[in-house]
C-alpha positions in Angstrom: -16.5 12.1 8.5 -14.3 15.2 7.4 -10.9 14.6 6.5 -8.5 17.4 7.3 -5.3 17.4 4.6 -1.9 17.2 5.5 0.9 18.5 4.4 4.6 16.9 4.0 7.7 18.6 5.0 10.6 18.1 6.3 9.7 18.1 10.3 6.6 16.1 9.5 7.5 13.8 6.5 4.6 11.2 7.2 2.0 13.7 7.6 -0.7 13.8 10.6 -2.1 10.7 12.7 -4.6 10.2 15.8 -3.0 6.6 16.3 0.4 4.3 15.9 0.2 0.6 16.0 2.1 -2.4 15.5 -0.2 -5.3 14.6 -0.3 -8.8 13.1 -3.1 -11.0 12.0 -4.1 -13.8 14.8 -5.0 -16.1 11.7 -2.0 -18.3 11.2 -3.8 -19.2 7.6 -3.5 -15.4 6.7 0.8 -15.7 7.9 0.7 -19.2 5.4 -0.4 -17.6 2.8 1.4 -14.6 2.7 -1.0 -11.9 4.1 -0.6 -9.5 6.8 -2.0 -7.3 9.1 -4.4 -5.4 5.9 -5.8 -8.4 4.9 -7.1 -9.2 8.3 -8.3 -5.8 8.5 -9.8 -6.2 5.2 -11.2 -9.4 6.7 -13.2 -8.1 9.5 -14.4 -5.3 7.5 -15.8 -8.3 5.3 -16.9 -11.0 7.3 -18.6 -8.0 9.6 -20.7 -6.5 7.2 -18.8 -3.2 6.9 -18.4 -3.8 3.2 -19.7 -5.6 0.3 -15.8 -6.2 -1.0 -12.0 -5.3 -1.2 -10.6 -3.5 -4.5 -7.0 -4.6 -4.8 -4.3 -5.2 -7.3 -3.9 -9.2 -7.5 -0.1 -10.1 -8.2 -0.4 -12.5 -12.1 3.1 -12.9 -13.3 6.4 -11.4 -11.7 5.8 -8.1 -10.7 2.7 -7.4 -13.0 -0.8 -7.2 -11.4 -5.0 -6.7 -12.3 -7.3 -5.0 -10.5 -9.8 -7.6 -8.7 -12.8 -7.0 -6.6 -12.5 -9.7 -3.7 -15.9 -10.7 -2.1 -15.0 -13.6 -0.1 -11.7 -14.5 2.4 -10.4 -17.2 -0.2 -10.5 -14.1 -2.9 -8.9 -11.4 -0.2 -6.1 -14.5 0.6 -5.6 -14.7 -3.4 -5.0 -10.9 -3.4 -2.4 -10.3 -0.6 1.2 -9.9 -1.1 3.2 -7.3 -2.8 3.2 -5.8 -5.8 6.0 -3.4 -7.8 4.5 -2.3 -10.9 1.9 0.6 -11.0 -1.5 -1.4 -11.9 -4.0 1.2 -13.6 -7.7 1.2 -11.0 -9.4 3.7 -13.0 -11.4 2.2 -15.2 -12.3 -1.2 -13.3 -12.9 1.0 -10.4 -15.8 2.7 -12.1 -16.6 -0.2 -13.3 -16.9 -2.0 -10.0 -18.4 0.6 -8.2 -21.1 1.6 -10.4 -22.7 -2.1 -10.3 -25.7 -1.6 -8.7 -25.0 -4.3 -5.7 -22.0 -2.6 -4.5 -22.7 -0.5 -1.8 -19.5 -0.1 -0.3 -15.5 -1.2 -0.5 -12.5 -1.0 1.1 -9.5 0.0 -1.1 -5.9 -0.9 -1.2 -3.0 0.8 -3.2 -0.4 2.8 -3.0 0.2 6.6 -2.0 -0.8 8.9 -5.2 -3.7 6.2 -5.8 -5.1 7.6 -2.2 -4.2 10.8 -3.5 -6.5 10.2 -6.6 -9.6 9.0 -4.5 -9.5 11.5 -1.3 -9.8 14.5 -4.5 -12.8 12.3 -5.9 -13.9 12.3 -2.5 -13.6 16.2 -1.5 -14.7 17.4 -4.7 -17.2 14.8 -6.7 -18.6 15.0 -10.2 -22.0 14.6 -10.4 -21.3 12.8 -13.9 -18.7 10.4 -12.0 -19.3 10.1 -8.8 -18.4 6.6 -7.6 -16.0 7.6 -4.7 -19.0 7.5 -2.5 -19.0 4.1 -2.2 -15.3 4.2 -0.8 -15.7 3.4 2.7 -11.6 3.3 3.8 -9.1 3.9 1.7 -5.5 2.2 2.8 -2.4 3.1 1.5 0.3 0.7 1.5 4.1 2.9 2.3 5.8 2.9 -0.7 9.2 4.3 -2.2 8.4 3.6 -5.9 7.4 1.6 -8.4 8.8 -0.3 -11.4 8.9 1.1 -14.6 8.0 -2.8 -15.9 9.9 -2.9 -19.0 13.1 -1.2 -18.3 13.2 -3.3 -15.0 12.8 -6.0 -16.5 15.2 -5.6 -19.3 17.7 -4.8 -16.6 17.3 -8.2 -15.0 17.7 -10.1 -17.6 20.9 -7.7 -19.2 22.9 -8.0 -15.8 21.5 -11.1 -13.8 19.7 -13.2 -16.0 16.4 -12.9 -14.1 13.3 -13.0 -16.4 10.9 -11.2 -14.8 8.0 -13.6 -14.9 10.1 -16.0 -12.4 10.1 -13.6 -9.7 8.3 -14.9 -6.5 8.5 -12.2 -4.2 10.8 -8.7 -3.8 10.9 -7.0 -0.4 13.3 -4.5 1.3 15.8 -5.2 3.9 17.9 -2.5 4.6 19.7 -0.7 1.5 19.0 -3.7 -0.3 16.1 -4.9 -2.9 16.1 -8.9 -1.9 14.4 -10.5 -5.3 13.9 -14.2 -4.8 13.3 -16.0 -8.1 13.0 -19.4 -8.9 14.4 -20.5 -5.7 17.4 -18.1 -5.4 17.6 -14.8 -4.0 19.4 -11.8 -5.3 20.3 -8.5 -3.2 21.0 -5.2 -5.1 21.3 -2.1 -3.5 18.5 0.0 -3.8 20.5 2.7 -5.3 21.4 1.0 -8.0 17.7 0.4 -9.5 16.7 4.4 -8.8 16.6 4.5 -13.2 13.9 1.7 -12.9 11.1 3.6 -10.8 8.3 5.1 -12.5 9.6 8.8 -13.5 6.3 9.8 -11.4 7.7 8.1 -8.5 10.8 9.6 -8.3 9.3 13.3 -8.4 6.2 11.9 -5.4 7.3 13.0 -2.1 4.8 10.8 0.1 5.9 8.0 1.4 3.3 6.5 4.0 0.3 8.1 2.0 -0.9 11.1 3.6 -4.4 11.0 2.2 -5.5 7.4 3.6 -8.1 6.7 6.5 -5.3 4.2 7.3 -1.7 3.8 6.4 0.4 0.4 7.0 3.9 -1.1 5.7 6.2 -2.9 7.0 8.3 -2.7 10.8 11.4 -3.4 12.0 9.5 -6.1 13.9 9.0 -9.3 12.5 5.8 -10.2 11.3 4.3 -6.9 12.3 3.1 -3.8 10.7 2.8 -0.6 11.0 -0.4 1.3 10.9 -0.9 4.7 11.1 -5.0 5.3 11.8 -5.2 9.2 10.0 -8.9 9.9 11.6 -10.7 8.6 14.4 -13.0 6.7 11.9 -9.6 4.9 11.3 -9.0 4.3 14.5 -12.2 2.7 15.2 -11.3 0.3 12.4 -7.8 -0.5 14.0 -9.5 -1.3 17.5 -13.0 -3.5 16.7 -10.8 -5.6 14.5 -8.2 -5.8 17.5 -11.5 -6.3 20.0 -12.4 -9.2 17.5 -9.4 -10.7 17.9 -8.3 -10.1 14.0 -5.6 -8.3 15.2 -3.1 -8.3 17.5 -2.6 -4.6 18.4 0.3 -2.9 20.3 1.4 1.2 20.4 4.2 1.5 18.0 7.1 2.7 19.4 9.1 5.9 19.6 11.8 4.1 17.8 10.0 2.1 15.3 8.0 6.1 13.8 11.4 7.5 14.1 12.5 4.3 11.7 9.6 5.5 9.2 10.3 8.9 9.2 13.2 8.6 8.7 12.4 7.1 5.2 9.7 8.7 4.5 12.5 12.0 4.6 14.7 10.0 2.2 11.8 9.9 -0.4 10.8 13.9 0.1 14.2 14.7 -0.5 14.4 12.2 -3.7 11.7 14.1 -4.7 13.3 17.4 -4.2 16.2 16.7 -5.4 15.0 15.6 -8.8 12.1 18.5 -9.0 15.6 20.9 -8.7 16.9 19.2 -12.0 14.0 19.5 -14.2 13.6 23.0 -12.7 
């Protein structure tokens, strides 16, 4: 299974793809408990002997996460949701990996994590080589992370927020929707651009170029986008769709043009910040 790079630019800002979906789980226990269309993926991959587990960041306290290895549904379920802090997979995932009953794992993160693993992939160390046992790699779309400690000082300055009563943040529109202790506060988005990892600011990929597959959210509710990058991918997408996971549909022309259309707001972040430090 070769994968063939991509590049970003302008006319092609969410890189190459041999399939578009919108999908949602069938499992109305996945929807209770906050999961989505990855988790059922993650879930047939499981439960049909793909892989021997799911490395994930597991959301602890606000916006902070650890990296967990989830063997079983209950674990996967305990794993879902998002996450807006960068959680460091290095070391557990050597850790993991190198146990000698792990044969193979899916893996969940975020753009410049997939980044990290398709180089281990392409070009392995002898010394280090645990990316073998990477069966799919799935990137989540992503236009930044928190830096945790100016965020949160931020929160707690202007709103009174502490961060470690934050239930869930998610995105509608131009506006970062933070519902804490039953309440819900909407800031624009360009308003917390000094509280994004300096890394993030300078990344120019959006939907995560160097995934099998890709998946966030759509203008349709409760489904998600998935973008299958190779026809390995795509066979994922399907037999979990065939095995009624899944429900699967084509994306349409108006729901990619949605995405790109992001995914060019965060390449020219990216520019535009590269230009000042240059």
């Amino acid at each position: 299974m070769a994968f063939q790079p991509t590049t970003i630019d302008p006319s092609n800002p969410i890189g190459s793809y041999v399939g578009a979906y919108l999908a949602r789980p069938t499992d109305k226990e996945i929807r209770v408990k906050g999961g989505g269309t990855v988790t059922a993926l993650l879930l047939y991959l499981l439960e049909n002997k793909k892989i021997d587990g799911v490395v994930a960041a597991k959301k602890t306290k606000g916006i902070t996460g650890e990296v967990v290895l989830a063997r079983t549904k209950e674990e996967v379920l305990r794993a879902a949701g998002n996450r807006w802090s960068i959680v460091p997979y290095t070391m557990k995932l050597k850790e993991t990996l190198m146990s000698a009953d792990i044969r193979r794992v899916a893996f969940v993160g975020l753009p410049c994590q997939a980044q990290f693993l398709r180089q281990m992939k392409m070009f392995p160390l002898v010394e280090s080589d645990f990316a073998s046992k990477i069966y799919v790699i799935i990137s989540l779309f992503c236009m930044g992370t928190f830096a945790v400690e100016s965020f949160a000082d931020y929160l707690e300055r202007n709103y009174r927020v502490p961060l470690d009563k934050i239930e869930n943040i998610d995105i509608e529109g131009d506006y970062l929707v933070i519902v804490y202790s039953g309440n819900k506060l909407k800031l624009p988005i360009d308003s917390i651009i000094y509280h994004i990892q300096h890394g993030c600011i300078l990344c120019p990929d959006y939907t995560g170029v160097f995934a099998d597959i890709s998946a966030g959210k759509s203008s349709r509710e409760g489904y998600t986008l998935l973008l299958a990058r190779n026809r390995f991918a795509d066979n994922i997408i399907r037999n979990a769709a065939e095995k009624d996971y899944i429900e699967l549909m084509e994306a349409t022309d108006e729901e990619l043009e949605a995405v790109k259309e992001k995914a060019l707001d965060k390449l020219n972040r990216s520019v535009k910040y590269i230009m000042r430090i240059l």
